[in-house]
N, C-alpha and C positions, 0 to 999 in steps of 0.2 A: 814212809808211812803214808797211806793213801786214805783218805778221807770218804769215808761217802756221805754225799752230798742227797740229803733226804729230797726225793721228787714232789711236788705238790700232786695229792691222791685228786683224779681225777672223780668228780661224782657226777652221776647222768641227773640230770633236772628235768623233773617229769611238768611238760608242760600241763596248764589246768587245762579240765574239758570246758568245752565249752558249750554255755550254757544256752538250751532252748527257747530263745524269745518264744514268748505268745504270741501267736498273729490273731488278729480277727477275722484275716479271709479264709482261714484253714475252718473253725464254724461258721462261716456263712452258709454253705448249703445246708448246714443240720438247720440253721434257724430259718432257711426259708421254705423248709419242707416240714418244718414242726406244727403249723395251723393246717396244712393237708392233712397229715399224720394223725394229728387228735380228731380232726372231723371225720379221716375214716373209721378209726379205732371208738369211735363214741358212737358212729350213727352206721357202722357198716359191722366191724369187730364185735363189740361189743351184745348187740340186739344176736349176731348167730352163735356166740357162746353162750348167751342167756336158753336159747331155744335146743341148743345140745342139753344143755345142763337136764332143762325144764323135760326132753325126750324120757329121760331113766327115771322120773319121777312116777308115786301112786296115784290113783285118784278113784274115787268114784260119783257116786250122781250128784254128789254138792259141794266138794272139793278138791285139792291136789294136798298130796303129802311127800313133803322131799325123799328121796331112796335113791337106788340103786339098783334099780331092774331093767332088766332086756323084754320084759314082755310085751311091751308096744313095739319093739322092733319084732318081737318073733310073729306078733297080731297083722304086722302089717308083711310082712315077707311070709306069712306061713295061710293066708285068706289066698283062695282062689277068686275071690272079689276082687279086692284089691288089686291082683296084677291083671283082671280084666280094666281095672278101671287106670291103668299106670299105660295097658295097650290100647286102650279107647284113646289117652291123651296122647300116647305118640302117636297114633292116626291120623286123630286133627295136627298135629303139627306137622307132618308129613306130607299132608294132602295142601296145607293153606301156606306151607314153604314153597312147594311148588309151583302153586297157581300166583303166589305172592311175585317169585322170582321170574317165572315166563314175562307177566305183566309189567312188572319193574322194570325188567331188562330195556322189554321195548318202549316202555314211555321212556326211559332214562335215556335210550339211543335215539330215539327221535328229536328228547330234546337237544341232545350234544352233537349229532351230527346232522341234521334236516333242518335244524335252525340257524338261519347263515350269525344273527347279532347274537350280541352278548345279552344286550338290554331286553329283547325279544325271549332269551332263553331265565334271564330271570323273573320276567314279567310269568312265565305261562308255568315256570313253576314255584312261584306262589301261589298261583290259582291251586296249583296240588295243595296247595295248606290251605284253602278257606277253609274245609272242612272241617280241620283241627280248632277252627274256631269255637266252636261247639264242645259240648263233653259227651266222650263215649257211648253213653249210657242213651242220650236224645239220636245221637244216629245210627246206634244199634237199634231203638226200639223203631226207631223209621221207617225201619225194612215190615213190621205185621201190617198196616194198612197197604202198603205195595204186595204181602206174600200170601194174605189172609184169603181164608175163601170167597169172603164177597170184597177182595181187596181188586186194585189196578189193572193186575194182570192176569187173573180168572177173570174177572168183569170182560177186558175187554177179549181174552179169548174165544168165551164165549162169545158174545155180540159178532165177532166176525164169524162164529160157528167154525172152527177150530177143533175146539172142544165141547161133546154133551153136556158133562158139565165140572163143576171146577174142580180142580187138581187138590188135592187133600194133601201130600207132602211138600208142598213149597213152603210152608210154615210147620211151626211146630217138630221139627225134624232135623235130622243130620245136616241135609243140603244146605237149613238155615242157618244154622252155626256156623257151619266151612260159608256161606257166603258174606256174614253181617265178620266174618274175621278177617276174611280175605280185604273187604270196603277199608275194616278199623287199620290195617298194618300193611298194606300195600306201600304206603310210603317211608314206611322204614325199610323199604328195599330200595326204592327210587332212590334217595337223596344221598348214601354211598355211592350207588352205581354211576349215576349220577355226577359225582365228586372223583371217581376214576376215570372214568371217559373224559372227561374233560383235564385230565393230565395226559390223556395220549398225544402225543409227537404226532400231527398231523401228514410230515412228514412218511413217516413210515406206511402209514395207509396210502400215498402218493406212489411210495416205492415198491410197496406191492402192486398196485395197479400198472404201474409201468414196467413189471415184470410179469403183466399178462394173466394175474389173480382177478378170478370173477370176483361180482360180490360178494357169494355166500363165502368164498376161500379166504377173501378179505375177512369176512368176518368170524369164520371161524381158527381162522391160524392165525389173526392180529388183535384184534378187537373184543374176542373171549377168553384170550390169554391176560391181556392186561387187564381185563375186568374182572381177573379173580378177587385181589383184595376185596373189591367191591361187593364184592358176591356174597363174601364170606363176612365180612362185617355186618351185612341185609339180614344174613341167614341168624347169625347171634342174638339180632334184636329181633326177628319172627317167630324164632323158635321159644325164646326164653321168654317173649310175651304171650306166646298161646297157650305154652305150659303153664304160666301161672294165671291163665286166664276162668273164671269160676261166674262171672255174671252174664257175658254171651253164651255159655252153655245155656244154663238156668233158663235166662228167659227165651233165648231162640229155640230151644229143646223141648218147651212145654212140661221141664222136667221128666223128659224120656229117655235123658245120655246122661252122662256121667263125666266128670272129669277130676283127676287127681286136686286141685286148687276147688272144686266145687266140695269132694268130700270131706277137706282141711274143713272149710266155712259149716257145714253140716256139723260136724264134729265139736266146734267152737261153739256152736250154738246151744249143742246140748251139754256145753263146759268138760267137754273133754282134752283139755289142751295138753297133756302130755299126749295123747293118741296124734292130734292133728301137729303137736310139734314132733313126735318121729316120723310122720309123714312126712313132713318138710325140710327133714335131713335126708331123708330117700330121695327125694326130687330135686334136692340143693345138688347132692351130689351126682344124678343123674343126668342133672344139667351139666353140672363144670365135667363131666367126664365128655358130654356132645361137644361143648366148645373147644374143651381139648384135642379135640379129634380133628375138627376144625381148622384149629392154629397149628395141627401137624401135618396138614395138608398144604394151608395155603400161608404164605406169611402177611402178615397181613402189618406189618412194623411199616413201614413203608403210607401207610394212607394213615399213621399215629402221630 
């Protein structure tokens, strides 16, 4: 007779999981990007949600009524005014990006490579910022006793007999605009450009030259390649200040131009703010669509 002898049942023992300590270095970057975060969202977020919102609202001669209409957008996209006054402002930005960036360029490389020190190259551009000492507004209006008829340069025109007699559009005109803008934002082209060139490998401008590159080849195959970030950071902050620029039109224009930021302020004045805030969604986004354009062209991560 044979016994069987019961086997001890084997049971699988499910080990416990284990459990996720807390760490605090896992939110440390949320907490140290949480006062960036609110100050953008309060002071940047915030003011261009209010100004969407504020676009679709009513209004008429003595107030706004909250709604839900497209008629300031169709007012402002359906006016053949309007989009003269949207091509008036890329004009000036076109014309005062250009003359901004020729002039930039070259003080920027004069100071970075014609200046042997360092101390020499920072000395002569702060002399570019005295200017900024001042506000806007005092050395924008500086230019009518220099541009006026009986100003500087008709005076002494005339006296050398030059001219019969004085020039009538130096003031009050396009020329003044594009020139008192050119004065205001030229150095917001300088001080990128500026800031790239003096990351170029000096080297490499060596190694072109001893591979028998003139100047201009130097500078066009070395020296304007690496200056693009530079270029294109200049042009963001040229373009996006002249778009929303409304008081160098006004006074250098004698009120004879127009500009898209000029007709926002006209519009506020007569308490039209949902009109002047769908204008200012058409130009928000006109802008970020230029800068896009921009950053698809050059990368510009690199001088970030």
């Amino acid at each position: 007779m044979t016994v069987a002898l019961d086997q001890p049942a084997t049971t699988a023992v499910a080990k416990p999981a284990k459990r996720r300590r807390f760490s605090i270095g896992a939110i440390t970057p949320y907490l140290q990007s949480a006062p960036l975060a609110l100050i953008l969202g309060a002071f940047l977020l915030l003011p261009i949600i209010m100004i969407i919102v504020v676009s679709f609202w009513d209004y008429d001669f003595a107030s706004m009524y909250p709604d839900f209409l497209a008629t300031n957008y169709s007012d402002v996209l359906g006016s053949w005014v309007t989009w003269k006054t949207y091509l008036n402002t890329l004009k000036y930005a076109a014309i005062v990006w250009a003359l901004t960036l020729v002039i930039g360029f070259w003080v920027a490389y004069f100071l970075a490579f014609h200046i042997r020190t360092t101390a020499m190259q920072m000395v002569l551009f702060l002399v570019c910022t005295v200017p900024f000492l001042t506000s806007n507004i005092i050395r924008m209006i500086s230019w009518i006793p220099v541009l006026g008829r009986n100003g500087l340069v008709n005076s002494t025109l005339v006296q050398m007999g030059l001219i019969p007699k004085p020039i009538e559009w130096l003031l009050y005109s396009e020329f003044a605009v594009v020139l008192a803008m050119v004065h205001l934002y030229t150095l917001f082209m300088v001080t990128p450009i500026f800031n790239t060139l003096m990351r170029i490998d000096k080297s490499l401008i060596e190694a072109a030259r001893d591979a028998g590159a003139s100047g201009w080849q130097v500078l066009w195959n070395v020296i304007i390649p690496l200056a693009k970030p530079g270029m294109a950071i200049g042009t963001i902050f040229v373009v996006t200040l002249v778009m929303a620029d409304f008081s160098t039109v006004q006074v250098m224009s004698g009120g004879q131009s127009a500009s898209v930021a000029l007709m926002m302020k006209n519009q506020m004045s007569l308490l039209q703010y949902p009109a002047a805030a769908a204008n200012a969604v058409v130009l928000l986004v006109l802008v970020l669509l230029m800068v896009a354009g921009i950053l698809r062209i050059v990368d510009i991560r690199k001088e970030l």
